[in-house]
C-alpha positions as CSV (number, residue, x, y, z in Angstrom):
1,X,72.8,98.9,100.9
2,X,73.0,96.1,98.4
3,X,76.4,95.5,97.3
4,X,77.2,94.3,94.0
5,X,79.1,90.6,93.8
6,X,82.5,90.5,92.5
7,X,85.6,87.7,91.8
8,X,88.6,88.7,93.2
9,X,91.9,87.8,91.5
10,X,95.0,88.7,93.5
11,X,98.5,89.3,91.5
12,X,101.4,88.2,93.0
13,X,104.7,89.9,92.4
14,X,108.4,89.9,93.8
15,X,108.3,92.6,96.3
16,X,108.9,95.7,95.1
17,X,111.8,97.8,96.0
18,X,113.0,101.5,95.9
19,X,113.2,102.5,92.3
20,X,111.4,99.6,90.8
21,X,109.2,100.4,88.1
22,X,105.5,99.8,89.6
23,X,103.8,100.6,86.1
24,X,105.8,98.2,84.4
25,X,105.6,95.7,86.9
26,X,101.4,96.1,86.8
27,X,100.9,95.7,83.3
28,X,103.7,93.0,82.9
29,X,101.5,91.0,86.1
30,X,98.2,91.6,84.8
31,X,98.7,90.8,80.9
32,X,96.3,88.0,80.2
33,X,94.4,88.4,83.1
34,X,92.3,91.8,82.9
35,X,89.1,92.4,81.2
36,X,87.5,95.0,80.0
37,X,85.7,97.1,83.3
38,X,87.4,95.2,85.5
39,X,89.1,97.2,88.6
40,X,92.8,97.3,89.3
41,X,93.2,97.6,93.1
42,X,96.9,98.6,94.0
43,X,98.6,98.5,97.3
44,X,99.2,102.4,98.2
45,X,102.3,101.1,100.3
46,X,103.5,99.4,97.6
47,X,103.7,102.3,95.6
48,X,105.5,104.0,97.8
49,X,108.5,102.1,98.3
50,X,108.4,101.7,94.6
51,X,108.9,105.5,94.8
52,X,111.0,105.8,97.6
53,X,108.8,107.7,99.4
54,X,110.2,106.6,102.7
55,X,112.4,107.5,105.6
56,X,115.3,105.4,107.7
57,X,113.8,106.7,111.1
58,X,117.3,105.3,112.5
59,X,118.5,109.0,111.1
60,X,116.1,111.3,113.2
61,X,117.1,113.0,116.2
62,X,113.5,112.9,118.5
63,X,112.8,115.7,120.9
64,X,111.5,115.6,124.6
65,X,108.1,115.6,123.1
66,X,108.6,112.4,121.2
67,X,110.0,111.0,124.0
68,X,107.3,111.6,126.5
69,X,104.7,110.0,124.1
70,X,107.0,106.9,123.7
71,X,107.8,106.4,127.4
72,X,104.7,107.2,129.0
73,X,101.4,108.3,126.5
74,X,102.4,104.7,124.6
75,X,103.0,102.3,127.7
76,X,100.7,103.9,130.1
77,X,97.7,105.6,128.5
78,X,97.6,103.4,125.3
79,X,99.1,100.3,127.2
80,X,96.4,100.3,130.1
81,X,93.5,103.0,129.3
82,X,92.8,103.7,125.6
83,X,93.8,100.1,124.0
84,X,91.5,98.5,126.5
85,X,88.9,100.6,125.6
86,X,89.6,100.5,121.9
87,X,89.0,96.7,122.4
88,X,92.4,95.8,121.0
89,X,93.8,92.3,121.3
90,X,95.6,91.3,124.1
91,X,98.5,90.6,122.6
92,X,98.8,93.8,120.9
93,X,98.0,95.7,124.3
94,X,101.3,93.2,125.5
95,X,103.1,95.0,122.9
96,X,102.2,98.5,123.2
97,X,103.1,98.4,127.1
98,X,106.7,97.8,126.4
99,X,106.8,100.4,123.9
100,X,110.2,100.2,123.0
101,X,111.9,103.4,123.7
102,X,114.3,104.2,121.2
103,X,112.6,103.4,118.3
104,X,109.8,104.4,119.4
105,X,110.7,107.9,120.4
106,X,112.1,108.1,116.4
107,X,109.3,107.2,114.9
108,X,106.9,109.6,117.0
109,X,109.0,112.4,116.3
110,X,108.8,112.0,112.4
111,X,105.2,111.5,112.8
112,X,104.9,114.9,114.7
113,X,106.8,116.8,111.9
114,X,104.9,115.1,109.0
115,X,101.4,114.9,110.6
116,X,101.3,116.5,113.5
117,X,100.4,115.8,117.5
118,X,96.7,113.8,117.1
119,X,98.6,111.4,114.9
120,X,101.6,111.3,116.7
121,X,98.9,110.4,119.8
122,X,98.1,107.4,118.2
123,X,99.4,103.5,118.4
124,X,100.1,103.1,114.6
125,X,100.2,103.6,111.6
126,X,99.9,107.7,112.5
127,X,99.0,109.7,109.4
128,X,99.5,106.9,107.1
129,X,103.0,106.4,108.4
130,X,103.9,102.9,108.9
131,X,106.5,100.6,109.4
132,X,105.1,96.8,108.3
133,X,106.7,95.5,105.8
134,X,109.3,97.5,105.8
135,X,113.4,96.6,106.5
136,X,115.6,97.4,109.3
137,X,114.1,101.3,110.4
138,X,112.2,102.5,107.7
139,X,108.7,103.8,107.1
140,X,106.8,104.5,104.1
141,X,104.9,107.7,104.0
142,X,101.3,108.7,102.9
143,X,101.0,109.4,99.1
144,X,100.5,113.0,98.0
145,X,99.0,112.7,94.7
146,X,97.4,109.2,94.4
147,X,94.8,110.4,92.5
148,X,97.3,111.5,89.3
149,X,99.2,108.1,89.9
150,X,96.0,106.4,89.9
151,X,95.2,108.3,86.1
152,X,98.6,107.4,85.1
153,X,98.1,103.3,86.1
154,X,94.8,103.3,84.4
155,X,96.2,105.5,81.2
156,X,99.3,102.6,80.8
157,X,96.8,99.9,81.1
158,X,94.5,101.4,78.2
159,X,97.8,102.1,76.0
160,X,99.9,98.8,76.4
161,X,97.0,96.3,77.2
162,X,93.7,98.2,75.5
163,X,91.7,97.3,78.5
164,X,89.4,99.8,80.1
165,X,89.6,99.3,83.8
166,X,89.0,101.5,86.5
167,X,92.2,102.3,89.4
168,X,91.4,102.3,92.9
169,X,94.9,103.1,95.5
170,X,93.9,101.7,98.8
171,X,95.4,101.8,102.2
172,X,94.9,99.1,105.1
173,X,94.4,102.3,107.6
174,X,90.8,101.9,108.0
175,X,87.6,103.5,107.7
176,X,84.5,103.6,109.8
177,X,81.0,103.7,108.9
178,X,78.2,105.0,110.5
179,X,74.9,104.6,108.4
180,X,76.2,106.6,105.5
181,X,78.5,108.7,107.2
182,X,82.2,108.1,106.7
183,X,85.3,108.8,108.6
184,X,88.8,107.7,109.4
185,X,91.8,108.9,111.3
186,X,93.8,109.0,107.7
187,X,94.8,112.3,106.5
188,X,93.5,112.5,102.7
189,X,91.2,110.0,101.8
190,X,89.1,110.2,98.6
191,X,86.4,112.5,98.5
192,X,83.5,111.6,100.6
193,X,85.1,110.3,103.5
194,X,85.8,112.9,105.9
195,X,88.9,113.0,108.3
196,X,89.3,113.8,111.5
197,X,90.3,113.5,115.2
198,X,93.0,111.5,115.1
199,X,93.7,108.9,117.7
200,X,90.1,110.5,119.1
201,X,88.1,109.4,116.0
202,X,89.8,105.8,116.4
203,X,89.5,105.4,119.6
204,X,85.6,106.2,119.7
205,X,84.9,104.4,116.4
206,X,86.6,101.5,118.2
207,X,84.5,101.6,121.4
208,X,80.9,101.4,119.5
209,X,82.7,99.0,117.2
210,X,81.3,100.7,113.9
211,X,81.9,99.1,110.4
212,X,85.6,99.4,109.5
213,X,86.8,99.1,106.0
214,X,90.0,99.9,103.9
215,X,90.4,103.2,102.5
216,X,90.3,104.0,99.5
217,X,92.4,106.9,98.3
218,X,91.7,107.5,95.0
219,X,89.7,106.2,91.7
220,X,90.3,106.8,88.3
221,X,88.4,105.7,85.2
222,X,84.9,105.1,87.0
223,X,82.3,107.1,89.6
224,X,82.2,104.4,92.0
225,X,79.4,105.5,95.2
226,X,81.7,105.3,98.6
227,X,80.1,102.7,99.9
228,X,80.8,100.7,97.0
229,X,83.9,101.9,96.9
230,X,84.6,101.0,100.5
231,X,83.1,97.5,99.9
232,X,85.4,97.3,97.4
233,X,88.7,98.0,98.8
234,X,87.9,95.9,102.2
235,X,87.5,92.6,100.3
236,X,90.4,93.6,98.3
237,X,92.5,94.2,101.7
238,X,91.1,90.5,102.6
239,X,92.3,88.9,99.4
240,X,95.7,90.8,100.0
241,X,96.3,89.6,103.4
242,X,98.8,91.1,105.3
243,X,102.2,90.1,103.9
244,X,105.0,89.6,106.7
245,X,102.6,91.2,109.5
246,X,100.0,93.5,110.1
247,X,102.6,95.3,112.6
248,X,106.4,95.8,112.8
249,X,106.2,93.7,116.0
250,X,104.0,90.4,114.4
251,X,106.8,91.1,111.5
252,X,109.6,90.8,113.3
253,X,108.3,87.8,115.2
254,X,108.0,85.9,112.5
255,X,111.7,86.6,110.9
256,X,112.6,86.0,114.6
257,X,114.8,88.9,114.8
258,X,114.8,92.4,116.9
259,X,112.4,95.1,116.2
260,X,114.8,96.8,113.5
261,X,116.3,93.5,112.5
262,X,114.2,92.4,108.9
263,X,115.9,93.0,106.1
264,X,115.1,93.5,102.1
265,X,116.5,90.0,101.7
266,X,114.4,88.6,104.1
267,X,110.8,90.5,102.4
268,X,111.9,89.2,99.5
269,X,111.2,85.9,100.5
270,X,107.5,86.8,101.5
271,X,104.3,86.7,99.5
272,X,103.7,90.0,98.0
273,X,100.1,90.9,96.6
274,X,100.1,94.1,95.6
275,X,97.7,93.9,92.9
276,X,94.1,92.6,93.2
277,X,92.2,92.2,90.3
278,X,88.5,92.9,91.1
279,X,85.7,91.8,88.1
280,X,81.9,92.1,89.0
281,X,80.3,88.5,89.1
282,X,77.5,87.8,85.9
């Protein structure tokens, strides 16, 4: 497929906090900058936090279940079977085989309750739960409407700027491709991606190393075809980067503190981009 050329323009903000208010915040950072048709990618972490739509895993109690995945499914079948196979880096497969107990067995067990066991089977980011990026324990959590937020962005846009842009919410989690079959391990992505398997989907889309892309959860303001829409979101995720670390572990390395040990102070320093201005080239 063709893909249509586009200039990317990504928005950098202070990084936003519990109770911050995102819609302000977007149409305060992109005043002056957006056109007409252009598309507003947001960050659907970003959002979340802004929300609060996140948990201190340092308050839930795991069960023998969660503990069996962290101690041995992690460490042993992640750590010396499936991460090999899923062709993961060898520093990440370092990681994953000292699982770290504790923390680990926390965070499996609110993955079980909010997405269930395939998640939970996974190595990260399990049902759009994940930790990057975020201080001392806590996780953000999948949005469940990101289609309405996505109408309300674009809706504050038209009304306090007069631009009419289309809203795309995207998450990092990834999608594979397949010809023109779509799929990820994501619960809820926007229609026309199909979900599924869990920790089986990824571990077979990694082995035959199909296209991976971000995932786009929701557009508003525009029919955009998936593949497009796909295209769209990856180059956005690119122009993003990944802000303290693509993992709790690469986070924490570089604040060169323990596991649980970053703290709101310490994001705030960071480069946040949670806004990416996307405009098709002329």
């Amino acid at each position: 497929m063709t893909m249509t050329r586009y200039r990317l323009l990504p928005i950098e903000t202070q990084y936003w906090k519990p109770g911050d208010n995102y819609l302000l915040t977007i149409v305060k950072s992109i005043k002056g900058k957006v056109a007409n048709n252009d598309i507003i990618v947001v960050s659907e972490k970003a959002i979340s936090i802004a929300l609060n739509n996140i948990i201190d895993e340092n308050k839930i109690k795991p069960t023998a279940g969660a503990e069996s995945i962290a101690v041995f499914w992690m460490p042993k079948i992640w750590g010396y079977v499936l991460g090999p196979v899923s062709r993961l880096r060898r520093t990440l497969i370092t990681r994953i085989r000292r699982y770290p107990k504790q923390e680990g067995s926390r965070h499996k067990q609110t993955v079980l309750e909010r997405a269930g066991l395939l998640q939970a089977l996974m190595f990260g980011s399990e049902g759009g739960i994940d930790g990057s990026n975020l201080p001392y324990a806590y996780v953000s959590l999948p949005l469940k409407n990101p289609s309405w937020i996505a109408r309300v962005i674009r809706k504050q846009v038209q009304l306090k700027l007069q631009k009419n842009v289309a809203v795309m919410i995207v998450d990092t989690d990834r999608t594979y491709s397949v010809n023109n079959f779509h799929f990820t391990p994501r619960p809820k992505p926007m229609k026309g991606i199909h979900s599924f398997g869990g920790f089986l989907s990824y571990v077979v889309a990694r082995f035959f190393k199909f296209e991976k892309r971000a995932t786009p959860l929701a557009i508003s303001g525009r029919i955009i075809p998936v593949g497009e829409a796909l295209h769209i979101a990856e180059l956005a995720n690119r122009c993003r980067g990944s802000g303290a670390g693509r993992t709790v572990w690469e986070m924490a390395e570089g604040f060169h503190v323990k596991l649980t040990g970053v703290t709101w102070q310490m994001l705030d320093g960071t480069k946040h981009k949670p806004i990416i201005i996307v405009r098709k080239k002329r």
